[in-house]
C-alpha positions in Angstrom: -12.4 38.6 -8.4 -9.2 40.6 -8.5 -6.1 39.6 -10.1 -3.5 41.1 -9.1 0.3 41.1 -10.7 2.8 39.3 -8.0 5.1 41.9 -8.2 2.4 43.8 -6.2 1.5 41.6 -3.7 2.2 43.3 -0.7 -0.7 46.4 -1.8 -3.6 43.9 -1.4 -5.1 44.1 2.0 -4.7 41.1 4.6 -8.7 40.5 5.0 -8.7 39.7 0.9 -8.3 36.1 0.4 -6.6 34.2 -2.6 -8.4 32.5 -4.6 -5.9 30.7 -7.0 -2.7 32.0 -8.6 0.2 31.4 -11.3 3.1 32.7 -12.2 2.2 36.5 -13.3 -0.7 37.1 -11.5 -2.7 36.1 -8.0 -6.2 36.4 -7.6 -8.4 38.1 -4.9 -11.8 37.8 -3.7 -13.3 40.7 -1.1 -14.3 40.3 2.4 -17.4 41.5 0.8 -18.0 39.3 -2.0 -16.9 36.1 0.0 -20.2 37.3 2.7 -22.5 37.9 -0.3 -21.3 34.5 -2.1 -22.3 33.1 1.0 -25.7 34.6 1.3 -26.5 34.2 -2.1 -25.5 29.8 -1.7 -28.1 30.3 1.3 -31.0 31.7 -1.1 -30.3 28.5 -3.7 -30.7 26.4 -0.9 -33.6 27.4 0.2 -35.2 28.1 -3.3 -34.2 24.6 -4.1 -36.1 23.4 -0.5 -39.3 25.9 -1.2 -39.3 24.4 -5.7 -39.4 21.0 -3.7 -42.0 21.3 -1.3 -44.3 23.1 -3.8 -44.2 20.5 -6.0 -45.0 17.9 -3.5 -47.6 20.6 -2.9 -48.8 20.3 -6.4 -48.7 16.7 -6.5 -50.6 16.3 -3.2 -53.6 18.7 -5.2 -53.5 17.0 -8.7 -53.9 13.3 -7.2 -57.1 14.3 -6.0 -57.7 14.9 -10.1 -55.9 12.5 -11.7 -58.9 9.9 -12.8 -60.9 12.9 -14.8 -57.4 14.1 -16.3 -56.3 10.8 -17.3 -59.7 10.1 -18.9 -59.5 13.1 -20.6 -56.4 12.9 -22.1 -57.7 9.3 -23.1 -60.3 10.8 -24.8 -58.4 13.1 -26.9 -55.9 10.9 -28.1 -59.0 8.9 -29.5 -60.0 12.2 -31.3 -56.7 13.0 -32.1 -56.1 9.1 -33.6 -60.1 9.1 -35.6 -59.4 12.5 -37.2 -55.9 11.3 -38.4 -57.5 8.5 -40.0 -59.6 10.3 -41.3 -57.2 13.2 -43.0 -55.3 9.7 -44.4 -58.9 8.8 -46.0 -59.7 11.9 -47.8 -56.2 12.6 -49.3 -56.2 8.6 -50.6 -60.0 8.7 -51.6 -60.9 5.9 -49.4 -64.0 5.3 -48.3 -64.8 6.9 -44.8 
């Protein structure tokens, strides 16, 4: 972006186009930057399409998986609950 004073309006070239304005000042974006903005909101577009299709991608794979995962996640938070306990037993002096 450009900004340019209003006094000197008349030294921007015609191709430039405003982008907002007040009193003292006017600004400018570039033939150049408005083609590259646009390019660039093309590429987030499509990275937003491609991060959506892999993930239905990765879904797709993981459901094939999902019984042995969830069984062993089930499995661990068992560990994870017994070992607790016991940590809660040996600083109390219960029996165990």
């Amino acid at each position: 972006m450009v900004e340019v004073k209003n006094s000197n309006k008349s030294s921007v070239p015609s191709d430039w186009v405003m982008v907002s304005s007040t009193k003292a000042v006017s600004r400018y974006h570039s033939p150049f930057i408005i083609e590259n903005y646009r390019h660039l909101s093309q590429l987030r577009e499509q990275l937003v399409l491609d991060c959506n299709a892999e993930w239905l991608n990765f879904l797709d794979h993981f459901s094939k998986h999902y019984h042995p995962v969830s069984k062993a996640i089930g499995h661990l938070a068992t560990i994870d609950c017994l070992f607790s306990l016991a940590q809660v037993a040996k600083q109390g002096d219960y029996c165990r």
